[in-house]
C-alpha positions as CSV (number, residue, x, y, z in Angstrom):
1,X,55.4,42.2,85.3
2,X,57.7,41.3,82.4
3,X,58.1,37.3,81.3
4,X,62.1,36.7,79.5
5,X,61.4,34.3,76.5
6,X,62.8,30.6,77.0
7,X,65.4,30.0,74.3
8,X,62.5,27.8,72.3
9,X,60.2,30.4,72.0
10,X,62.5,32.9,70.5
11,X,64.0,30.3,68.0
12,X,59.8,29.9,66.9
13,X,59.3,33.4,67.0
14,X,62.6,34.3,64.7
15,X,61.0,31.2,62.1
16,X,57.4,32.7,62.4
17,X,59.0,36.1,61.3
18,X,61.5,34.7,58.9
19,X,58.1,32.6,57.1
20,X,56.6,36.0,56.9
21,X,59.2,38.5,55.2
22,X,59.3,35.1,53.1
23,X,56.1,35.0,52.0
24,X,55.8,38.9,51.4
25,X,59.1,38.6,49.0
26,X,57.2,35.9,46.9
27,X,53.8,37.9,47.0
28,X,55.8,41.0,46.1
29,X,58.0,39.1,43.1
30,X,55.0,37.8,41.6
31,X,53.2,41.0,41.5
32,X,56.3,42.5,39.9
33,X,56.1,39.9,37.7
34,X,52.9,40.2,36.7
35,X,53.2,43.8,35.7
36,X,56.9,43.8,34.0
37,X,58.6,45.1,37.0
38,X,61.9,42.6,36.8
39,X,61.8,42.2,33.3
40,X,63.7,44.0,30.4
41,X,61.1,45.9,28.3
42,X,60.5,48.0,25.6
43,X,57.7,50.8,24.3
44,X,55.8,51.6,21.0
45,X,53.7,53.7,20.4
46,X,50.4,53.7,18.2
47,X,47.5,56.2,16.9
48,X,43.9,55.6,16.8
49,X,40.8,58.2,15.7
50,X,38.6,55.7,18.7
51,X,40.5,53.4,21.0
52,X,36.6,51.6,22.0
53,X,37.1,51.6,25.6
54,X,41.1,50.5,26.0
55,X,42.4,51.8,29.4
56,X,45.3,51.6,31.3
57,X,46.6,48.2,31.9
58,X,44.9,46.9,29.0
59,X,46.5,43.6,27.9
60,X,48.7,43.6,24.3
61,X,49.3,40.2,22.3
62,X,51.9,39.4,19.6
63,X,50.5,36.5,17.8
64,X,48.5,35.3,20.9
65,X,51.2,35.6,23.2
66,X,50.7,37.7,26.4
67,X,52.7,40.7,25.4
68,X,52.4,43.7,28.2
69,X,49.8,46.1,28.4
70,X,48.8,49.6,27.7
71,X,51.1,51.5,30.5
72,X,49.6,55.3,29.4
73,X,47.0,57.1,27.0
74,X,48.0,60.6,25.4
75,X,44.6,62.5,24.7
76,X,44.7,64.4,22.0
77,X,45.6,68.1,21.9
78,X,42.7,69.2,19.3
79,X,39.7,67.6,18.0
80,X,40.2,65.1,15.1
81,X,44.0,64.4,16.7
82,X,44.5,60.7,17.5
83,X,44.7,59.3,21.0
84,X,48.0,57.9,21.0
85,X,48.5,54.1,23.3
86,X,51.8,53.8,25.1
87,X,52.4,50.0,25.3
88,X,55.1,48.6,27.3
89,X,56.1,44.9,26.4
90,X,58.7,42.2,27.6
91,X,61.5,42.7,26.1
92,X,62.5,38.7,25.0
93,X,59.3,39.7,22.6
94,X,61.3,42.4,20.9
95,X,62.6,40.2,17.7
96,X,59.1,39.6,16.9
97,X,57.7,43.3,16.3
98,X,59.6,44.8,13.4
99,X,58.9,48.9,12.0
100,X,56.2,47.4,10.0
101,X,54.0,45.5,12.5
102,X,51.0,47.1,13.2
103,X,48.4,47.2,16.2
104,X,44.9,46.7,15.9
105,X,42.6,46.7,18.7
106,X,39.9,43.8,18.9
107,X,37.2,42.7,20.9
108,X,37.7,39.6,23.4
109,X,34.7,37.0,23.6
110,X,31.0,37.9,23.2
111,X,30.7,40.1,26.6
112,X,32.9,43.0,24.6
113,X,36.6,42.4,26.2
114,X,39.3,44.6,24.3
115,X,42.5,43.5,23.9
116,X,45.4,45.0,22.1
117,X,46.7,42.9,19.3
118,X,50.4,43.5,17.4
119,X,50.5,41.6,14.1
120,X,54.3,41.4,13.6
121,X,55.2,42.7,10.4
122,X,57.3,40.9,7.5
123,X,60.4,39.0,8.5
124,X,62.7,41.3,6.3
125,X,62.2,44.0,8.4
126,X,64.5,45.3,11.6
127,X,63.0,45.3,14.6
128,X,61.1,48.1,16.4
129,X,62.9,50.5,18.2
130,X,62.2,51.8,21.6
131,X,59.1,54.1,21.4
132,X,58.7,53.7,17.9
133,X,55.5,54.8,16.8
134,X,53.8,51.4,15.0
135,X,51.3,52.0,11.9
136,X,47.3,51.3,13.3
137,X,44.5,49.2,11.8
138,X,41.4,50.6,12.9
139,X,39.2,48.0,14.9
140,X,35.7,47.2,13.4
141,X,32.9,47.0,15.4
142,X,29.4,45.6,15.0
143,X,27.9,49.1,14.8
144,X,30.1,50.1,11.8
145,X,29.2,46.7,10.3
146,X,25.3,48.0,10.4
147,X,26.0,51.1,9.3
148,X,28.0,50.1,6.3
149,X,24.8,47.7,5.3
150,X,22.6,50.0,5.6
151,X,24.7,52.5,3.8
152,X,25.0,50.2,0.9
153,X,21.2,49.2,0.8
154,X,20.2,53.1,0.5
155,X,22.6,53.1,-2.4
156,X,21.0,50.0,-4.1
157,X,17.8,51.7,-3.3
158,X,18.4,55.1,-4.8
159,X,20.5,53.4,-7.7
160,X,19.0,53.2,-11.2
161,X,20.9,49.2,-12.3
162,X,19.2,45.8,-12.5
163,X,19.2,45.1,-9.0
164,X,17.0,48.7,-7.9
165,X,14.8,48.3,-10.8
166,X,13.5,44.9,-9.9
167,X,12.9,45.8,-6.3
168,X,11.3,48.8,-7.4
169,X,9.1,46.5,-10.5
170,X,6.4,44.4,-8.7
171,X,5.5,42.5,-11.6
172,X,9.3,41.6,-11.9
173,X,9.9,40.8,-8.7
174,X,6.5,38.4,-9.4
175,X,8.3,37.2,-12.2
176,X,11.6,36.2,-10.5
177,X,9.7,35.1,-7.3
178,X,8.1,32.5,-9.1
179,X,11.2,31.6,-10.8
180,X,12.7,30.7,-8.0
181,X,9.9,28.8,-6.2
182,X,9.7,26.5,-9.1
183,X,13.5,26.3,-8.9
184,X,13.0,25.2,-4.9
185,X,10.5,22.8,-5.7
186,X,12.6,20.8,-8.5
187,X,16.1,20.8,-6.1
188,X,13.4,19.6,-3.6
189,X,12.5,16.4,-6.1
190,X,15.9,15.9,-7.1
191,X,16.7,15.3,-3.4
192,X,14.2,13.4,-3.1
193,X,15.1,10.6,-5.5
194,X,18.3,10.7,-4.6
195,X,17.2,10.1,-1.3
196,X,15.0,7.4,-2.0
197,X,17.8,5.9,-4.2
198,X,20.0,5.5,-0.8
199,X,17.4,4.0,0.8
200,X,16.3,0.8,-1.8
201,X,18.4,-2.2,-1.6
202,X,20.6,-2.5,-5.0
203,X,18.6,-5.1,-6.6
204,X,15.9,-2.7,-7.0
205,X,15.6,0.5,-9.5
206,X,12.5,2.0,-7.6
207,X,11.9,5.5,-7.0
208,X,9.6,6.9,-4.8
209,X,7.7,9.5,-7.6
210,X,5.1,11.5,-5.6
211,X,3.2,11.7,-9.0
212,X,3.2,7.7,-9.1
213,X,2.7,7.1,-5.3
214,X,-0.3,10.1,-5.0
215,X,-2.3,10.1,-8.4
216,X,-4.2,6.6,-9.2
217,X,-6.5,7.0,-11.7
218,X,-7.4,3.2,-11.6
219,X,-7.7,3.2,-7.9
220,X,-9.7,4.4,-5.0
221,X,-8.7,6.5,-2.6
222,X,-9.8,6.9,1.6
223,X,-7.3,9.0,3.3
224,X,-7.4,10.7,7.1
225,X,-5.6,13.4,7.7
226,X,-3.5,14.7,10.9
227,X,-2.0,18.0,11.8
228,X,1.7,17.8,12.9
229,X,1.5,18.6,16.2
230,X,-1.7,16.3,16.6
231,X,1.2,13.5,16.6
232,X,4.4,14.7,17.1
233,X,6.2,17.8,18.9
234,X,6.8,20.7,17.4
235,X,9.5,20.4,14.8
236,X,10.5,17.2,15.7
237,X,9.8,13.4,13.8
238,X,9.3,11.3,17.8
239,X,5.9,10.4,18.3
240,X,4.0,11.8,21.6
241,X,2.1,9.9,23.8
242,X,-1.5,12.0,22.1
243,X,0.0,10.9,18.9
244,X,0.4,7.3,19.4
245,X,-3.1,7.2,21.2
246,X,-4.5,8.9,18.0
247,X,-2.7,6.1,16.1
248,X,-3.9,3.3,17.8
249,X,-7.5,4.7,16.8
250,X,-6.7,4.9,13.2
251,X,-5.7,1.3,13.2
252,X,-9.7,-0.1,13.1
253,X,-10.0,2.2,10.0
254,X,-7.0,0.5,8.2
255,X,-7.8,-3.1,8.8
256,X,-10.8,-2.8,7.6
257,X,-9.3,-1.9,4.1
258,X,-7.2,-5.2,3.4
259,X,-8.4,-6.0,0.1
260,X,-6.2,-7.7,-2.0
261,X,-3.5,-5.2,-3.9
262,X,-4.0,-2.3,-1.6
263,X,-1.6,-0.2,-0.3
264,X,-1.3,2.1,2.1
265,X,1.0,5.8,1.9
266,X,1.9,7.6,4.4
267,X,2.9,11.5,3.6
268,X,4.0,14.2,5.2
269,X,3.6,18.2,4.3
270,X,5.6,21.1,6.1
271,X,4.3,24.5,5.7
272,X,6.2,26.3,3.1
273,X,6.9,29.4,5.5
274,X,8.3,27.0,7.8
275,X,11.6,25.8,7.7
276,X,14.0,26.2,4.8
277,X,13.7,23.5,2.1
278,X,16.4,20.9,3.3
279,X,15.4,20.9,6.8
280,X,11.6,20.9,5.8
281,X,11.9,17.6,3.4
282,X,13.9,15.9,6.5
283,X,11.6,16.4,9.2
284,X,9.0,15.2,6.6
285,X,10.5,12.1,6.2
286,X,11.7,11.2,8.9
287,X,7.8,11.6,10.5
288,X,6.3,9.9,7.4
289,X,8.6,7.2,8.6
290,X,7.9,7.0,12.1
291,X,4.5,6.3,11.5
292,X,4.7,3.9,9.3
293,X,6.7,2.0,11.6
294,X,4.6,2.7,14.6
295,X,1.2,1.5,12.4
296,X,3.7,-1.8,11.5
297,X,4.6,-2.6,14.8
298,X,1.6,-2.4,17.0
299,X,-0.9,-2.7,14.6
300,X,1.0,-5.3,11.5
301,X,-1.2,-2.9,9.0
302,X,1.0,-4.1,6.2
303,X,0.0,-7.9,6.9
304,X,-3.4,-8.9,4.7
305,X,-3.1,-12.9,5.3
306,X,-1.0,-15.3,7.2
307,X,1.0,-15.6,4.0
308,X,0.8,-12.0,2.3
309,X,1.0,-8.2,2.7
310,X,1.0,-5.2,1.1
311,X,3.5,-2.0,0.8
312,X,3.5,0.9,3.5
313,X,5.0,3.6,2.2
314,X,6.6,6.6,3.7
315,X,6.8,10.1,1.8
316,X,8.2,13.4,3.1
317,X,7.3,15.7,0.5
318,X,8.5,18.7,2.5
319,X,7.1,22.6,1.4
320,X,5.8,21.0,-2.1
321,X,2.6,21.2,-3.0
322,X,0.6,17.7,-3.2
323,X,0.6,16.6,-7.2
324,X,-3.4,17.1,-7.2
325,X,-4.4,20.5,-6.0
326,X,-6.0,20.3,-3.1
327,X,-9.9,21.1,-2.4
328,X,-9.9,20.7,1.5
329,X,-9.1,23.3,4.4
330,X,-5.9,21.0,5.8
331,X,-3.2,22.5,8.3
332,X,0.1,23.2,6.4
333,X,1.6,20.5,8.5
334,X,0.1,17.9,8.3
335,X,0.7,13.9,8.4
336,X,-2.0,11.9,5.7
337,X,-2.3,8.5,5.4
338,X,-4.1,7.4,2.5
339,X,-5.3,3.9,1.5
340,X,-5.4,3.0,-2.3
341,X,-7.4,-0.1,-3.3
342,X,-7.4,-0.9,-6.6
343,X,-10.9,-1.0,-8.7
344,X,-12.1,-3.1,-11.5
């Protein structure tokens, strides 16, 4: 039993069907678009030994600019023959590839993308004809990058100039090794009074001298020392809460050294196999620091009377060595607060 539509319901139905073929033009035009299928276009053509894993539909740029994409690969007839890309490209782009652009193939963010890449070639020249064949700039890779430093190190090794015969000298390479350690250590100083230059208001010409700050002859010494990480995290200058308990313990020690002229130094050592020397001499400081203004704060260690006080000094001497060689078994990083009090 058969139903006759009303004259409503075959108006709706011819929109329904009209909305369709609609939307399937649309979807259809933009896929055409998409791959160059309603656009004027061109081909070159380019030769590579290795294309690295470029495949069909493989996108081409011209100075950025999405291009086309590889349309076919010719394999090679013989070994040693180059694989030969086929790019097809929109054609408004023509103006900008002349005979003496060439194509390169490069790799596209850190996950190993390729991308096809025509530098344009000189102004003067005349634009690329259809299926030209385009000079190629082989891509380089991270592999060839290794093997060329590797290459050149077996040279250097094998060589018979400066260079091999010091790596191949020990007592040289002593020589020069030392050279440049006592190099490190003097930058190291020389940043360090600069540093300490930044730091002192103008009305005053002080630096802060390790040598003058550590080694009192006329004075005596009590000092308590405190691996890094006994205080502070790993590689960093903010106290923890272990540190500032430690701390807080400390304090009973330093007020009971507030004689008259005393003063108290705070420095800071980073092992020399640590960082480099620039990060080393910051984190230094910057923890010297923080504990003098933790012992300050909470426990007013600089304060001897209502009406006096005495100097707390921060040091971050970095990878240097202390002025005095040192006797004791102390970490490599390590925090010291030492207490001079002056005698006679």
């Amino acid at each position: 039993m058969s139903h006759s539509l009303s004259r409503l319901q075959a108006a709706l139905l011819a929109i329904v069907i009209l909305l369709a073929l609609s939307l399937a033009g649309i979807g259809l035009f933009t896929v055409g678009s998409r791959q160059w299928l309603w656009r004027a276009h061109f081909h070159v053509h380019a030769g590579f030994q290795q294309i690295r894993g470029v495949e069909v539909g493989t996108r081409v740029r011209i100075q950025g600019i999405e291009a086309g994409e590889v349309e076919n690969i010719q394999l090679p007839q013989q070994p040693g023959e180059e694989v030969i890309l086929c790019l097809r490209l929109d054609g408004r782009l023509r103006q900008l590839v002349r005979q003496d652009g060439v194509v390169q193939i490069l790799n596209e963010g850190m996950l190993g993308g390729k991308i096809v890449e025509i530098h344009p070639g000189s102004p003067n020249a005349n634009p690329v004809e259809d299926y030209a064949k385009l000079a190629s700039k082989p891509a380089t890779e991270l592999t060839d990058v290794l093997m060329q430093m590797n290459t050149a190190l077996d040279g250097l090794r094998d060589s018979q100039g400066t260079v091999a015969k010091l790596l191949k000298d020990p007592e040289a390479y002593d020589r020069v090794l030392a050279v440049l350690q006592q190099t490190q250590q003097t930058l190291a100083s020389f940043q360090q009074d600069a540093d300490a230059l930044k730091r002192l208001p103008v009305v005053r010409s002080y630096v802060e001298d390790p040598l003058v700050l550590l080694v009192r002859p006329n004075c005596e010494r009590a000092r308590q020392c405190f691996a890094a990480t006994d205080l502070f995290e790993p590689g960093r200058a903010v106290l923890t809460d272990d540190g500032r308990r430690r701390l807080d313990e400390l304090a009973p020690w330093l007020a009971g050294m507030k004689q008259k002229g005393s003063e108290v130094v705070v420095v800071a050592y980073a092992d020399s196999h640590g960082p480099n020397l620039a990060v080393a001499q910051t984190i230094t400081r910057q923890q010297s620091e923080a504990v003098c203004e933790y012992l300050k704060k909470y426990h007013k260690v600089h304060k001897l009377g209502w009406f006096s006080s005495r100097n707390v000094v921060p040091l971050g001497l970095g990878t240097l060595a202390p002025p005095i060689p040192e006797v004791d078994s102390l970490p490599a990083d390590r925090i010291e607060v030492q207490v001079f009090i002056p005698q006679g």
